[in-house]
N, C-alpha and C positions, 0 to 999 in steps of 0.2 A: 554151518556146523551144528552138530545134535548133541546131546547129552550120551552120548554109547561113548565117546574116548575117556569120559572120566572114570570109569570102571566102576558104574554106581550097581545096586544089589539089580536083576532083571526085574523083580516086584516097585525098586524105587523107579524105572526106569517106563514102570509100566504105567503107575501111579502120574508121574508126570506128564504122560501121553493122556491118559485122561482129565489132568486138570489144565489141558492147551497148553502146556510148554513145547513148543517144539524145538526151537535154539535156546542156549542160554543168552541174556544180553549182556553187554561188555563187560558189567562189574561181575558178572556172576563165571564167565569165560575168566576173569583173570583172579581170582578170590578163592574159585572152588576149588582147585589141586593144593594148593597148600593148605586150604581148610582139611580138605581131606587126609592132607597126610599129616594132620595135628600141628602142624607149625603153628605159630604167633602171625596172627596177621592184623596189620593196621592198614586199612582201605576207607578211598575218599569218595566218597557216595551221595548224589543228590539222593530228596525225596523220590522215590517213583522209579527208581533207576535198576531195581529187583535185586535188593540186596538181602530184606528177609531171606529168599532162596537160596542167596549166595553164602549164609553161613545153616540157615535151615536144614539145607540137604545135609551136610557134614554132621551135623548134630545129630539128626534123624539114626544117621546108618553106623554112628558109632554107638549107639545106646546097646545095652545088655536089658533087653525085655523083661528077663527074669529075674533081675536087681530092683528088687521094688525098693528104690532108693534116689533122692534126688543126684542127676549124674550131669545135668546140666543147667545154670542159670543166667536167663538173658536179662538185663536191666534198662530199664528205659525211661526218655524223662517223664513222660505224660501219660496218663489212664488211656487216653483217645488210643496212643500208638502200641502199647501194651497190650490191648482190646485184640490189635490191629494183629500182630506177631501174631496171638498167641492164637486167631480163627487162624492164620496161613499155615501156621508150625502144625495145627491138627489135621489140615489139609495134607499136608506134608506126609504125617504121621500114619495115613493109610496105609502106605507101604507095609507098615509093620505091625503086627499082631498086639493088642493091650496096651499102647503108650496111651501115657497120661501125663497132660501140659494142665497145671495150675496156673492161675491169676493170682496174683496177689498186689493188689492195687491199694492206697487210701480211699476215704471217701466213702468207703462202705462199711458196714460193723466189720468188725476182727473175727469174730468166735463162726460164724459158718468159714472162714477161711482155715481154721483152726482146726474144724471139725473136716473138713477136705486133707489137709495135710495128714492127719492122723490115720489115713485109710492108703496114703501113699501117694508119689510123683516122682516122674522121670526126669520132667524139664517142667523148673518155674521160669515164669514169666514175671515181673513186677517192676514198681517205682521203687527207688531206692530207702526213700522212708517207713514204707511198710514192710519189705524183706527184712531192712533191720531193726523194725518191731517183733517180727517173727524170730528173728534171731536172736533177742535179748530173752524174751518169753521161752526161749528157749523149745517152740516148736516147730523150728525148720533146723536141719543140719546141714553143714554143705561139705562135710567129712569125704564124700565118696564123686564130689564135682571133678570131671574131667576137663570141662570147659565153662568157661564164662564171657560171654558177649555183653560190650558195652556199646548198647544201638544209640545213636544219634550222640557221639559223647559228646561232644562240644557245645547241644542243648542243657546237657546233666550240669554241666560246669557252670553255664551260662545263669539255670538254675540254683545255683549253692550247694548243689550236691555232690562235690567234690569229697567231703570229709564221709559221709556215708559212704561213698563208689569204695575209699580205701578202706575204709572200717570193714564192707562186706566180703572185701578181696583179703582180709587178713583172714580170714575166716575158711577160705579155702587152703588145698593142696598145693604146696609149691611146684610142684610137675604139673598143672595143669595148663593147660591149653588157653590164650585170651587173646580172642578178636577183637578189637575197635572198629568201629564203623564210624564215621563223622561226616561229617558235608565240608566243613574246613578244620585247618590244621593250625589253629593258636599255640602258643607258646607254653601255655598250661595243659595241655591234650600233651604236645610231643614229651614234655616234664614226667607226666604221668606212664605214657609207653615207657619211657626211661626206666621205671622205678619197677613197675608191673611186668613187662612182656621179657621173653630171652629173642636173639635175635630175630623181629618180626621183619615177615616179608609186606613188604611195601606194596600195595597196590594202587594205580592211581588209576584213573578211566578220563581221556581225554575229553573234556566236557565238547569240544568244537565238535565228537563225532555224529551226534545226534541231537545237535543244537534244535531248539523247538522252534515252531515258526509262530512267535510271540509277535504281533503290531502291537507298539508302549507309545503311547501319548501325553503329553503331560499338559495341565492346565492351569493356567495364572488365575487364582477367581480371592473376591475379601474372605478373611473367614465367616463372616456372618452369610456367604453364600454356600458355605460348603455340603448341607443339606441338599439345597435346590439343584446343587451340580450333581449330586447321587443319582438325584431321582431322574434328572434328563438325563444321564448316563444308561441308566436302568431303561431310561424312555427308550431312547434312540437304540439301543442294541439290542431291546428285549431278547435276556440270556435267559435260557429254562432254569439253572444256577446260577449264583456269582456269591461270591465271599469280598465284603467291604471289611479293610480292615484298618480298626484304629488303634488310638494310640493308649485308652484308659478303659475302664470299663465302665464309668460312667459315660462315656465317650459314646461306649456303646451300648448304653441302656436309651439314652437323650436322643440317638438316633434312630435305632429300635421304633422307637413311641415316635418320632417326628413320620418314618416308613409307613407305619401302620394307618397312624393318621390320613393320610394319603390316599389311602388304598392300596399299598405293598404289600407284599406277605413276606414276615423280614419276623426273623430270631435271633439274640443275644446268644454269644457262647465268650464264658469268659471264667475265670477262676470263685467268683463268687455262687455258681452253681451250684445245688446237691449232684450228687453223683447222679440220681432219677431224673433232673430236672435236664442233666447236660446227655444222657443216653437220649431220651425224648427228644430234644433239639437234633442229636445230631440223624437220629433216627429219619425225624422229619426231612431235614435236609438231604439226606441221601437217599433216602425214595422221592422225590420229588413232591411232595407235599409243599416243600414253604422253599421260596424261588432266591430266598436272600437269607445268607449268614452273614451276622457284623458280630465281626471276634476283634479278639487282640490276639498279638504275635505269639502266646502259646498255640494257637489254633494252626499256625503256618505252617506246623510240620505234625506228622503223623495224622493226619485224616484223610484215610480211604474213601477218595472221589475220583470217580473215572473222568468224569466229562467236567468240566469247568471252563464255561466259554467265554468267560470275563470274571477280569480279580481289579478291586476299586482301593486304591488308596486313599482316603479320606485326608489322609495329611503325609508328606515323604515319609518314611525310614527313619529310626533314629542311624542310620548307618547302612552304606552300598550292600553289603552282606548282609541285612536282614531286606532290604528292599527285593537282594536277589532271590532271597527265600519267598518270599511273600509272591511276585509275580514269575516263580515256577511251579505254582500251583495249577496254572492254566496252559494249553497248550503243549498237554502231555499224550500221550499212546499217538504219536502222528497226527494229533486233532489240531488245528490251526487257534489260536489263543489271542482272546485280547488282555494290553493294564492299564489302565488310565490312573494316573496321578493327580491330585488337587494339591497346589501348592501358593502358601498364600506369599506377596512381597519380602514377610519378614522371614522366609524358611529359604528361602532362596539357595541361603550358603550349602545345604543340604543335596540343591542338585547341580550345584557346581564341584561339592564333594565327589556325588555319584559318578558327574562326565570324567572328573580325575582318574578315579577306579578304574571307571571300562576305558577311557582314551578315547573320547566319541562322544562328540553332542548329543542331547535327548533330541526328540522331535516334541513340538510344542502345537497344541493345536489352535483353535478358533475358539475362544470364551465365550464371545459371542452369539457366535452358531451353536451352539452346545446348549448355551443356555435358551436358547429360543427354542427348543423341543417340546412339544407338548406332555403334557404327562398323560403317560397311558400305563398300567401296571401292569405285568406280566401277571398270568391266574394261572396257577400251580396245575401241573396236570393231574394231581393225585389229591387224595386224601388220606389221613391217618387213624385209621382204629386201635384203641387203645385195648388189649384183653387185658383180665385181671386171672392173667394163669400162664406160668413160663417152666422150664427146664426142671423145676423141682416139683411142679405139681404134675410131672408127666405130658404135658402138652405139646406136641408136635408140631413144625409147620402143615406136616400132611392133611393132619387133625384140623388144622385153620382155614386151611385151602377144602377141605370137603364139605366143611360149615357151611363156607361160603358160598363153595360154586354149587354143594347140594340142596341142603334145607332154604341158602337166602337166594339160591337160585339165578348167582349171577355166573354169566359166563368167565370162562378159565382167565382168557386174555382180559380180562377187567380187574385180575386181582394180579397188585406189584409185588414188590421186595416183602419177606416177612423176619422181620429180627424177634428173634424169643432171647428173654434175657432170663435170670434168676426163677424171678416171683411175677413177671408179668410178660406176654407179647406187644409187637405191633405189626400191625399189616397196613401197608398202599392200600387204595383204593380208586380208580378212576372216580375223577368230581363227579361225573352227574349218574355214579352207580351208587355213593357212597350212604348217605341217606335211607336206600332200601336195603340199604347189607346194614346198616345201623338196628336198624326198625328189625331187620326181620332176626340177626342176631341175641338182638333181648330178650324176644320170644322165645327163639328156638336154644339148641342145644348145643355146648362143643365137647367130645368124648362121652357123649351122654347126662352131661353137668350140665348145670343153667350156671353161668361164668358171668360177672358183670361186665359190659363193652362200655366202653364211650369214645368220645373224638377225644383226641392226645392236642 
């Protein structure tokens, strides 16, 4: 099936041919005709599952270009996934001439966002606590919203942001258009469609149709082993990624430092971050710089990774549904996925919980053999440059890439991922080119500026 039965514009149509859509996938095949035709829709959506698209395209092709006025607002729980929408939604947006998708996240000053809104937007993008900073400050209006998507809502809840989600919905049109998208359907979610939505059409997506081919393991080990079981985990399957996740963030500061020790290359993501400290982290992590993320379960959902070839439980789930969350991280676009769980005697109840859930025994492995693995650490295929020049001082990724492959003279295929953020870049760098893109970068010129670099 193609995207031509939904009757989308032939520039959105064309747009999606070049950014490799060529079928839509299940949630987006049963999401997007009633998106389209303004209905109310409440759809049940994993991560990864291309549900952005599924409310994206609708939103794109109903905007009025020439309404420099905000006409659309998506809400989402976390900065990471916020980030995430609002690069696809501009992706999206090519189709059509002058849209303009704001951020408005915390964690960063207020007043450039302030000073953004003041010049116009079509569709914001935000976390529910800053949209209604903006809204009390009285410099965002949502007078002329047609639509409002609540992404991941049963995160938002899960979060405390249920009293903001309705504060901001009071704020709109009552003829307006609201999507739900959720991963599951609590009791507080359907409360809330009740109160919010006019008859929404229900979508669900069989999870069994495109079941991942996840192998989950699980391990009996004391906890004062649960380090040593990472690191032979990390030994034994040497993953280019993996995301260990625990359960505090001191949890995952203590393991962080125990990793490195080592000789891993392993970074903290967790809610005590700056906003600079946790872009940098994730930055790294997704070009391949640094081989290990140990998060907490904010991290489980909304981070844009493609390949993920093992996710480490460092202790079970506080619950079967977040477990499920955390090991659907791996084992996604048809790439074959491992989970390995550490569970010490006294959590037990935990995975007698989980086999209740699914109806089906875990598989348990060999403690023994596991921990006899030698340690050998995985070495990052990349490296990361730090520029001190991003999207407002005019710096391009073209600009980064000529630097590099011109004056520091490294060949094209040597330079990865490039993210420009605000007020600064980063760029990949293959390990054994990094050093002379370093050296020759400080010397030489980007845009004609001498810009300071470092390692991120």
């Amino acid at each position: 099936m193609s995207f031509k039965p939904f009757g989308l514009s032939p520039s959105m149509l064309h747009n999606l041919s070049q950014l490799g859509f060529s079928q839509p996938t299940d949630i987006q095949a049963a999401a997007l005709p009633p998106c389209l035709a303004g209905q109310d829709v409440i759809a049940m959506a994993r991560t990864g599952s291309g549900k952005t698209a599924a409310f994206g395209i609708g939103l794109i092709e109903a905007l009025k270009p020439r309404l420099f006025a905000v006409q659309a607002v998506v809400l989402c729980p976390t900065r990471e996934l916020a980030d995430q929408v609002t690069k696809s939604l501009r992706e999206l947006a090519r189709a059509r001439d002058n849209i303009k998708v704001l951020t408005l996240c915390g964690g960063v000053p207020i007043g450039p966002q302030i000073g953004s809104l003041s010049h116009g937007a079509h569709i914001v993008v935000g976390t529910p606590g800053r949209v209604q900073d903006h809204l009390r400050k009285g410099t965002l209006t949502l007078e002329k919203i047609t639509t409002v998507v609540l992404d991941e809502a049963d995160r938002m809840l899960d979060m405390g942001f249920q009293e903001a989600v309705e504060d901001i919905l009071s704020h709109t049109p009552d003829g307006r258009q609201t999507l739900m998208f959720s991963a599951t359907w609590p009791q507080p979610i359907r409360e809330l469609s009740g109160r919010y939505q006019k008859d929404p059409v229900d979508v669900r997506v069989a999870a069994g149709d495109d079941r991942p081919d996840i192998e989950e393991l699980f391990y009996e080990i004391p906890a004062s082993d649960t380090d040593r079981g990472i690191m032979a985990a990390l030994s034994r399957w040497q993953p280019a990624s993996c995301i260990v996740f625990c359960s505090t963030k001191q949890q995952c500061d203590d393991t962080v430092e125990t990793l490195r020790a080592h000789g891993f290359s392993a970074l903290a993501l967790h809610g005590d971050l700056e906003q600079r400290e946790r872009d940098s982290v994730l930055v790294r992590f997704g070009n391949q710089s640094c081989a290990v993320l140990v998060a907490t379960d904010v991290a489980a959902r909304g981070l844009d990774i493609k390949a993920l070839p093992l996710v480490i439980n460092a202790e079970p789930a506080r619950d079967p549904e977040v477990h499920t969350h955390r090991v659907g991280r791996t084992g996604r676009a048809g790439e074959p996925g491992r989970a390995i769980t550490f569970c010490t005697p006294a959590k037990g109840h935990k995975i007698t919980q989980l086999e209740k859930a699914r109806g089906e025994t875990v598989t348990w492995g060999d403690s023994d053999e596991l921990m006899a693995t030698p340690e050998q650490p995985v070495v990052p295929a990349m490296q990361t440059l730090c520029i001190a020049g991003g999207r407002k001082d005019k710096v391009r990724p073209g600009d980064i890439l000529g630097a590099l492959t011109g004056d520091a003279g490294l060949p094209g295929d040597a330079v990865g991922k490039i993210d420009r953020f605000e007020f600064q870049s980063f760029v990949a760098v293959e390990r054994s080119q990094a050093g002379k893109a370093l050296k020759r970068l400080e010397k030489g010129k980007i845009k004609g500026r001498r810009i300071p670099v470092r390692f991120a």
